[in-house]
C-alpha positions in Angstrom: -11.5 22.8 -1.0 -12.9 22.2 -4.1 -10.3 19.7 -6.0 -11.3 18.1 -2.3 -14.9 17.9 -2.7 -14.5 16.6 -5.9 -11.9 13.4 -4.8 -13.9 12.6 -1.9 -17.1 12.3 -4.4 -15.4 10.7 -6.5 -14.2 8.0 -3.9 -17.2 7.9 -2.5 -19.0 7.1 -6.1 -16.6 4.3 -6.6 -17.4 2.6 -3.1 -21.3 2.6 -4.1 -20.7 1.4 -7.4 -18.0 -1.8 -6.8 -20.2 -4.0 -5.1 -22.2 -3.9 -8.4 -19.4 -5.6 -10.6 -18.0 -8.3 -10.8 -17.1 -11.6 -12.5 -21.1 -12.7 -11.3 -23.3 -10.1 -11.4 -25.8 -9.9 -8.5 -29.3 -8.0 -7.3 -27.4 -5.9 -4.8 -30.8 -4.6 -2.8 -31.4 -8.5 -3.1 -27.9 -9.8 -1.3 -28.1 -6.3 1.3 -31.5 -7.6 2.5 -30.3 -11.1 3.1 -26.8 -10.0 4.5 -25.5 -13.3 6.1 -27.8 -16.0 5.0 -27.5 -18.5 2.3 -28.8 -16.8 -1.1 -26.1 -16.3 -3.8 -26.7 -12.5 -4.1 -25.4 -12.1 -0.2 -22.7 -14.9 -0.4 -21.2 -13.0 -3.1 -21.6 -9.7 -1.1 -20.4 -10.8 1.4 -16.9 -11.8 -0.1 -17.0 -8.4 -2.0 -17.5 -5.9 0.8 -14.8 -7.0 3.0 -11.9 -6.7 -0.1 -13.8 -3.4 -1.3 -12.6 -2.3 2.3 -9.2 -3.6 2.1 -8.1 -2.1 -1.2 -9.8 1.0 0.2 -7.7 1.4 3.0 -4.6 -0.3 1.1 -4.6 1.8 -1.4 -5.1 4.7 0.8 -2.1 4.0 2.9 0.0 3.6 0.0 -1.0 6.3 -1.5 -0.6 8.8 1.9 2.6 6.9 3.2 4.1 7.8 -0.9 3.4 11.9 -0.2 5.0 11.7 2.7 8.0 10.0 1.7 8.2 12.3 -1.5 8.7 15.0 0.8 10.8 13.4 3.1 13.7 12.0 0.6 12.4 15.6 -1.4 12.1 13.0 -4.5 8.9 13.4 -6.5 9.6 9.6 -8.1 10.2 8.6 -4.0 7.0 5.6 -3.7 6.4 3.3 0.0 8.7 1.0 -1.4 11.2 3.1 -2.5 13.5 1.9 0.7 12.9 -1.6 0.3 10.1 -2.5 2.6 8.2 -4.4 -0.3 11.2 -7.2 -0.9 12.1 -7.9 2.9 8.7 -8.0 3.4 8.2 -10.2 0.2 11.3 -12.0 1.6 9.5 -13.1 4.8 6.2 -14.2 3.0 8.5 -16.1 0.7 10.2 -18.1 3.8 6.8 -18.9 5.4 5.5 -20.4 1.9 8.0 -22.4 1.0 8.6 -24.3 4.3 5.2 -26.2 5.5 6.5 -26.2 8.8 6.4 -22.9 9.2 2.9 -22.5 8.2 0.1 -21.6 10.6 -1.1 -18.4 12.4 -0.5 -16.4 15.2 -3.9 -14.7 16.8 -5.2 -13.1 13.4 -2.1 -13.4 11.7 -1.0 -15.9 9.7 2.6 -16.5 9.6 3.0 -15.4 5.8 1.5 -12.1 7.0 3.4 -12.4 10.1 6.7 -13.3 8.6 6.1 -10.4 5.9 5.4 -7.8 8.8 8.1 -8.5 10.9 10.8 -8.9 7.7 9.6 -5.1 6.6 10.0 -3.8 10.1 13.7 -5.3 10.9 13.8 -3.2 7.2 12.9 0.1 8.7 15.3 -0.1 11.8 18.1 -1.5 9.8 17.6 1.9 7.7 17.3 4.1 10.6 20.5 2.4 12.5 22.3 3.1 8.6 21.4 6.3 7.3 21.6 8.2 11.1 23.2 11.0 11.4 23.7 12.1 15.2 19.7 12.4 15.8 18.8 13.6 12.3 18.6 11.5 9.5 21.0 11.8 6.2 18.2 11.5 3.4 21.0 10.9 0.5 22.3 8.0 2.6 18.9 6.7 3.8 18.0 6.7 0.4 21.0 4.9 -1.1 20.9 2.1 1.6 16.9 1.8 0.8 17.6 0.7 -2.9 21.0 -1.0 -1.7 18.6 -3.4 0.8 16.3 -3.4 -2.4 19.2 -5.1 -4.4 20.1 -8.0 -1.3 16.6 -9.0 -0.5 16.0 -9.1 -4.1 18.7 -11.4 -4.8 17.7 -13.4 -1.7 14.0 -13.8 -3.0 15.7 -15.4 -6.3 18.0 -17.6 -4.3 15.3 -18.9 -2.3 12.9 -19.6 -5.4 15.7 -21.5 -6.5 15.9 -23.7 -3.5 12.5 -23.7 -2.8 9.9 -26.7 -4.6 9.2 -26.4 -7.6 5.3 -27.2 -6.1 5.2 -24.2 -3.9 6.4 -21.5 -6.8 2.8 -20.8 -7.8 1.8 -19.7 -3.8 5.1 -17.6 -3.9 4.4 -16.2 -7.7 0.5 -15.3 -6.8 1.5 -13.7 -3.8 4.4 -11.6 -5.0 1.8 -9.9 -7.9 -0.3 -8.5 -5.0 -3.4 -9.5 -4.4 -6.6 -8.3 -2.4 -8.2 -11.9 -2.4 -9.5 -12.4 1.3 -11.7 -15.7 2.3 -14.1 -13.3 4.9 -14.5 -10.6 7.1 -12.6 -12.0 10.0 -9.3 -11.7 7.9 -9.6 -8.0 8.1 -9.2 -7.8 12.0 -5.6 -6.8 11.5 -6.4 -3.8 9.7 -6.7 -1.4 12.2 -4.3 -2.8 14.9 -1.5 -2.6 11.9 -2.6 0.9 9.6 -4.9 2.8 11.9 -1.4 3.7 14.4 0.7 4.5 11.7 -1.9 7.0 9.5 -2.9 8.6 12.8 1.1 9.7 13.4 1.4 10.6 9.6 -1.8 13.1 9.6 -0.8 14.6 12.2 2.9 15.3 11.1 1.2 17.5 7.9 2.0 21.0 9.3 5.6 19.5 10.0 5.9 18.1 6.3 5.0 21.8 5.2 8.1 22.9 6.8 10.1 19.9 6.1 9.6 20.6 2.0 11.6 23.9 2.3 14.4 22.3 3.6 15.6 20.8 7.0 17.5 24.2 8.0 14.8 26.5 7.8 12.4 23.8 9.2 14.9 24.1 12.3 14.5 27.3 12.4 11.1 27.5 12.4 11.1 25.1 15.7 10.9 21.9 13.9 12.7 18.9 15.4 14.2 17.9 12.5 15.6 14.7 13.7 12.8 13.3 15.4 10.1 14.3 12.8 12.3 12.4 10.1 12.6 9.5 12.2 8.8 9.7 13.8 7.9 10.2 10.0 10.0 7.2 8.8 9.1 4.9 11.1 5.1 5.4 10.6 5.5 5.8 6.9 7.1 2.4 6.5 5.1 0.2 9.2 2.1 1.1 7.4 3.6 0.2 3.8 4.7 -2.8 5.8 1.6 -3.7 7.0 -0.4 -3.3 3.5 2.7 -5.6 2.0 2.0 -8.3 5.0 -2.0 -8.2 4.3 -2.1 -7.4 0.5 1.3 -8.3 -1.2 3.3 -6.0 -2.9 1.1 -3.9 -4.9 2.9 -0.9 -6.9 2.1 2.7 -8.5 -0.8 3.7 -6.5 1.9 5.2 -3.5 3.6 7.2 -7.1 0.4 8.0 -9.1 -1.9 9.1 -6.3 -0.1 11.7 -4.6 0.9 13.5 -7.6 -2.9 13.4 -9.2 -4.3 14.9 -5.6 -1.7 17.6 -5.8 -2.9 18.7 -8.9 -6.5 19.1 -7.5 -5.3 20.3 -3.9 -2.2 21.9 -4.2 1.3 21.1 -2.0 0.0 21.6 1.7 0.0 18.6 3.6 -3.0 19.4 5.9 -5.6 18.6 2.6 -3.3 16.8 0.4 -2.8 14.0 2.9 -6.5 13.1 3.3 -6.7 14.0 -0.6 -3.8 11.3 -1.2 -5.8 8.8 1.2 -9.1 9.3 -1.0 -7.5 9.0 -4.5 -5.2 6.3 -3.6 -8.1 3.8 -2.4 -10.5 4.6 -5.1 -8.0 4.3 -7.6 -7.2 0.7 -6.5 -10.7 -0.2 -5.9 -11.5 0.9 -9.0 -8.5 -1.3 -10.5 -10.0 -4.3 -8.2 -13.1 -4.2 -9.5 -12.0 -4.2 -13.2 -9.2 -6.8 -12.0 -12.2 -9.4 -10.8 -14.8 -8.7 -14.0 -12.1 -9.5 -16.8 -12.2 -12.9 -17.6 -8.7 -14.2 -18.9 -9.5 -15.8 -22.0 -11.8 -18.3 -21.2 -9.0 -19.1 -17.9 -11.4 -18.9 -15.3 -8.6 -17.0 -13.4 -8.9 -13.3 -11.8 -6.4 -10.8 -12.9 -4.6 -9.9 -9.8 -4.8 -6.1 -9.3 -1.1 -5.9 -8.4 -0.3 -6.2 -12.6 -3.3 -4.4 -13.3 -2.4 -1.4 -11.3 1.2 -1.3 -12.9 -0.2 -1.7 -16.4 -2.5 1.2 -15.9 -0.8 3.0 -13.2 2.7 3.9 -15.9 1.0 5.2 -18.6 -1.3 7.4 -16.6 1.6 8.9 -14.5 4.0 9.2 -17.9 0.7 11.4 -19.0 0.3 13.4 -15.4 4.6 14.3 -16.4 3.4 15.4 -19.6 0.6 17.4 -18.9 3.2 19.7 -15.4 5.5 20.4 -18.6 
């Protein structure tokens, strides 16, 4: 309970402390009081508190959804993306950008998101039809056809920049690094048709996940329905990774880094680690968010997006969480 106290603290300090920073500094008692109206302090606070929010949750998803498929595939480098959701679901986003007439929205969607969504899920049955074994699933196969689907939606994602106008490769480039840009408030009413479902099914699988990381014949015979809690399991895990790609873009090495730094504060059962995984996963990439929009890029003007900034950060720390379980 301790290691977490101290996450959720920890979380909890970065949350208070991001409005704070940023690329304009601002009187944050200043902007709070005037929430809404026309000073600087609360224009700028009010673009800031809505993408604190959605790399909190973002980050948390990846991070949750990346325990539980480490214990699903039993692979400790297993991440959300491991079976390909983040390249059909770049796929889609890249077929909505690069034809104009596809462009629009759908309700709160817009059809990049939409496109991105949808791409990701026909991902996640396509797996589920492949790797299917009678009702359980084979988690060597489902594993092999995840990077195998990696491999063809890469290569479509190249073909298609090739086709695509030469005008339209920056959208598709900015997009692809992952990015928790959002205009207002009103672009976050997705979040919790898309996440809230999907996290709600994977906390409540954690006893199951306990019995699934000795094996699937003992979990049998322990009462666990094997086949349905892989399926139930895969399903949630990847329409929430799914969703986070259709809202935020691919953005990699929280869903790898996060679960193993909570297990070394909370140990290996599911029932603490998944919250744990939630809370270090979405202050991590906060944290990276805010440093990602106070750097200035020599002199550019431009904002790091927190998709590199997350992978340059995120590999060395993990290489040194490796070194320090030897």
């Amino acid at each position: 309970m301790r290691g977490l106290a101290a996450i959720s603290s920890g979380a909890l300090a970065v949350l208070l402390l991001a409005p704070w920073f940023g690329a304009e500094r601002i009187d944050l008692l200043a902007g709070l009081r005037d929430f809404g109206g026309e000073s600087v302090d609360a224009r700028i606070l009010s673009l800031r508190l809505p993408r604190i929010l959605l790399g909190f949750f973002a980050g948390g998803s990846l991070a949750i959804t990346g325990c539980v498929f480490q214990t699903l595939l039993r692979n400790s480098l297993a991440t959300p993306y491991t079976l390909g959701v983040s390249f059909a679901g770049t796929l889609g986003a890249f077929l909505a950008l690069s034809f104009s007439s596809l462009s629009g929205s759908f309700g709160p969607l817009r059809t990049v998101e939409l496109f991105a969504f949808v791409f990701a899920a026909g991902d996640v049955l396509l797996l589920d039809r492949l790797a299917r074994r009678g009702q359980r699933l084979d988690t060597h196969e489902l594993l092999l056809a995840g990077v195998t689907l990696n491999f063809f939606c890469g290569a479509a994602i190249l073909l298609l920049r090739f086709l695509t106008d030469p005008l339209r490769l920056r959208a598709m480039d900015h997009w692809m690094m992952g990015s928790l840009q959002i205009g207002s408030v009103r672009e976050l009413a997705p979040l919790p048709l898309l996440l809230l479902p999907g996290l709600w099914i994977l906390l409540r699988q954690a006893r199951v996940l306990d019995q699934l990381a000795f094996g699937e014949q003992l979990a049998a015979t322990r009462g666990v329905d094997v086949g349905k809690s892989q399926r139930l399991l895969l399903v949630a895990g990847s329409m929430v990774t799914a969703a986070v790609v259709a809202l935020t873009g691919p953005i990699g090495f929280v869903g790898l880094l996060a679960p193993h730094a909570a297990r070394r504060l909370v140990g290996v059962m599911h029932l603490p680690l998944l919250p744990a995984a939630f809370l270090t996963g979405g202050g991590f990439l906060v944290l990276a968010d805010t440093a990602a929009r106070s750097l200035g890029l020599l002199g550019r003007g431009a904002e790091l997006p927190v998709g590199v900034l997350t992978a340059l950060v995120g590999a060395p720390l993990f290489l040194w969480l490796l070194l320090r379980s030897r």
